[in-house]
Structure formats: structure tokens, C-alpha cells
Steps between C-alpha positions, in 0.01 A plus 500: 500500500327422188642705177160633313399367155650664256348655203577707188250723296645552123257759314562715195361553181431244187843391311741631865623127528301418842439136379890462434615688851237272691619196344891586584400512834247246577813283353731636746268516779346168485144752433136487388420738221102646533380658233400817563362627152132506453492366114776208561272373750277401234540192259480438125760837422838361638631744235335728440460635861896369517465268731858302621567232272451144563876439498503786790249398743699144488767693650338654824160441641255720359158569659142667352644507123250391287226332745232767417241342171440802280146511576536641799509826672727487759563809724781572778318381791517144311811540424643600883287166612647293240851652625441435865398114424820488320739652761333259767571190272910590459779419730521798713842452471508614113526869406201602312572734205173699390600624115228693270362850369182520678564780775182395691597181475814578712298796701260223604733320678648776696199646583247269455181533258140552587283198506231608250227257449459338144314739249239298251598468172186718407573779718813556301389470218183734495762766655733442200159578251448764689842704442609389173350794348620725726785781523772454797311801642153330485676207659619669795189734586313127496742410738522803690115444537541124652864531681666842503805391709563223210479767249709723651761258517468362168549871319523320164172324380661156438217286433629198641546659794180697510262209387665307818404781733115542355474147493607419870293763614168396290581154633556548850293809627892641601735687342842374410707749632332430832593129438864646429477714800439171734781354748709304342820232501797416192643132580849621549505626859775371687689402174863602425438705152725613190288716298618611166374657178686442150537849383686427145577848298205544246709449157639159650092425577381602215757256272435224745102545400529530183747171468260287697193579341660438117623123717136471635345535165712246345541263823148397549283803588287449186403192544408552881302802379305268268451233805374777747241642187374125500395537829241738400503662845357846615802772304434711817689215691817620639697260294405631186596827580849379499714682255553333179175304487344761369764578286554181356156427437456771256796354345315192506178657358664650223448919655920562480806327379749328751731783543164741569439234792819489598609871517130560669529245739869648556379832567207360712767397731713768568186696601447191742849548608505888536175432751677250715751684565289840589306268731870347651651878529200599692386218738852324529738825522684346795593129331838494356572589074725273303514453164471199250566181688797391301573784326 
């Protein structure tokens, strides 16, 4: 009988010590690492987005880190293709070990993720026009108008979120939920799984964040900050939404003093963090807790 490929999902929020925990065992496992983390997928911010070191990823294989140019929007269903390629090219006989913070990263793969066609450019942009002005009330009525399952489940008027919904269903004639709604397949049926979330006590987090950010700043975020500015690509790319380019380019621009960035960029974070883990409590209640890998 044939044993079933093994496979190990490592999520948590920003600064839990995924990378470190999937490197330990992709060492003792003979593993691929996949990054599962939808700003590390991205190039030019290998720190700023902290990214595994070069030194690290000559340790283990590591797959999707930094294969993404910054000029481009890429969404989950790209992402779950560009993981299935992957998993088809390794040696079946290699544990794969999925590590990152993006939950529907990690719920796409379970569960599978609707197959949306591509939105123009345009269409998301005239959307984004449209609500800028607008209230998180105004945002949802519009939405409620257009697709009042989506809005219902949204709740909060994040405009990321919302301008995705208006702009599939301008696009496509459909709405998104019903997109959402459709059949669908994750890519680990069959697979023998170890789920776990890094669920490190919020003091411990919150040094952890604040020590890597103060490293990033003087390690190299600055000047990868200036290279991604020199792109002069659209700032409503995901990859400049990234915390601490913003940040950093005020720095840059003269608007606050390097501790301002840093302590903003800091706080920035821990907000990040605070979400993840309301979105891991609440869709992955059943995965295993442990704390700081290491710690």
C-alpha cells in the first residue's frame, strides 16, 4: 500500500517564527518550504516583507519566495496555480511544508478558491474613484445595491475587499459571492496533513515586532523601499501596501524622523498581527496552538 504524501501547513501571525519552525523541519524531513504569504511572494522587498534570508533558503528548498515583479497584481487563484505547478514538479516523495500568514492562502488549499475571471485594470480602478470619497456606510449600501450576499458577509466596509467585489461584478455580469458559492476543490485531498497555527502570547509578539522592524530599518529595508519607489508603479499595487513602505518613505521624504517611521510602522504591525489572528481563531479553531517556535 502506498503511504500518502505528506504535508504540513504552518500559519500564524507576522514575527510567530513560522519561517524558523518550517526551516527546522524541512531540514529534518528532507522538505520543500512554499511560501504561503501573499507579500513574500513578491520581489524587490526581501526585507521589508521579511522574507527568509539568502543564507536560509540555501538550507532547504524554498518555493514561490520572491518570483512575483512588483508590478503586478497577483491574486489567490494565481497563487493556488502557481502552487499546484510546483507540487507536480517535486519528488512526491518529499514532505511539503506550506508556512505563511495569509489565511486564504491556506483556506484555498483546503477548500479550494473560485475561478474568477481576470478583472481589467480599468474596471478597478474607476470602482476605486468611485468610493474614495465615501463613508464605510456609503460603501456597503453601493454594495448592497450590486451583491447583497457579499455585503452581508463583508460587515466591515474594507475597501480592498469591497472594490474586489464591485469590480468582479461590473466586469463579469455575476456577482462574486455567486462565484464563491460555485463547486469547488483545495489540492490536498488524499494528503496526510499536520495543520498548526503559531499562537505566541501577545507581550512575547509584540517584542518580537518591535525588534525586527528596528533590524529591518537598519538591515536593508530603506534602501529596498527606495528601489521599489524607482519603479514608479501604480501605489494601489498590493506591494506597496506592504507595511513599512509607506512608512519609510515619509522618512525618506522628509514628513517624520526615523523613530516616527519606526514606532508607526511598529504599531502598523501589531494591528496586522491582532487581524491574523482574529481571522486564525475564527476560520482555523480546530488546528492545533503552540507558541513561539523556539521559544
Amino acid at each position: 500500500m502506498t503511504s500518502r504524501r505528506r504535508v504540513v501547513l504552518i500559519a500564524g501571525p507576522t514575527a510567530s517564527g513560522k519561517s524558523a519552525l518550517a526551516l527546522v523541519l524541512a531540514q529534518q524531513q528532507d522538505g520543500t518550504i512554499i511560501n504561503a504569504d501573499a507579500m513574500q511572494i513578491y520581489d524587490t522587498l526581501r526585507v521589508v516583507t521579511a522574507r527568509p534570508s539568502e543564507d536560509e533558503t540555501s538550507l532547504a528548498d524554498h518555493r514561490l519566495y520572491g518570483t512575483v515583479p512588483a508590478s503586478v497584481r497577483f491574486s489567490t487563484g494565481q497563487w493556488l496555480s502557481a502552487v499546484r505547478a510546483e507540487m507536480e514538479s517535486i519528488d512526491p516523495s518529499r514532505p511539503l511544508i506550506f508556512v505563511g500568514g495569509t489565511g486564504l492562502y491556506f483556506d484555498s488549499l483546503l477548500n479550494g478558491f473560485a475561478d474568477i475571471p481576470e478583472v481589467p485594470a480599468e474596471v478597478t480602478l474607476q470602482v476605486q474613484q468611485e468610493i474614495q470619497d465615501l463613508d464605510g456606510a456609503q460603501r456597503l449600501a453601493l454594495l448592497r445595491q450590486e451583491d447583497a450576499v457579499t455585503a452581508e458577509r463583508l460587515k466591515v466596509a474594507d475597501p480592498q475587499r469591497l472594490t474586489r467585489a464591485l469590480a468582479v461584478k461590473r466586469a463579469t455580469g455575476r456577482t462574486l459571492s455567486s462565484f464563491q458559492d460555485s463547486p469547488q476543490a483545495g489540492l490536498l485531498d488524499g494528503f496526510d496533513i499536520d495543520r498548526m497555527v503559531l499562537d505566541p502570547d501577545r507581550a512575547v509578539l509584540r517584542t518580537r515586532i518591535a525588534l525586527r522592524f528596528e533590524q529591518m530599518f537598519s538591515g536593508g529595508a530603506v534602501d529596498e523601499v527606495r528601489a521599489l519607489r524607482a519603479l514608479d508603479i501604480d501605489p494601489a499595487l498590493p506591494v506597496m501596501k506592504a507595511i513599512g513602505v509607506r512608512e519609510i518613505g515619509d522618512w525618506l521624504d522628509g514628513v517624520q524622523g526615523r523613530d516616527e517611521a519606526i514606532t508607526l510602522a511598529t504599531i502598523a504591525t501589531h494591528q496586522y498581527a491582532k487581524r491574523q489572528r482574529t481571522w486564525f481563531r475564527n476560520r482555523f479553531a480546530d488546528w492545533p496552538r503552540r507558541g513561539i517556535a523556539g521559544a
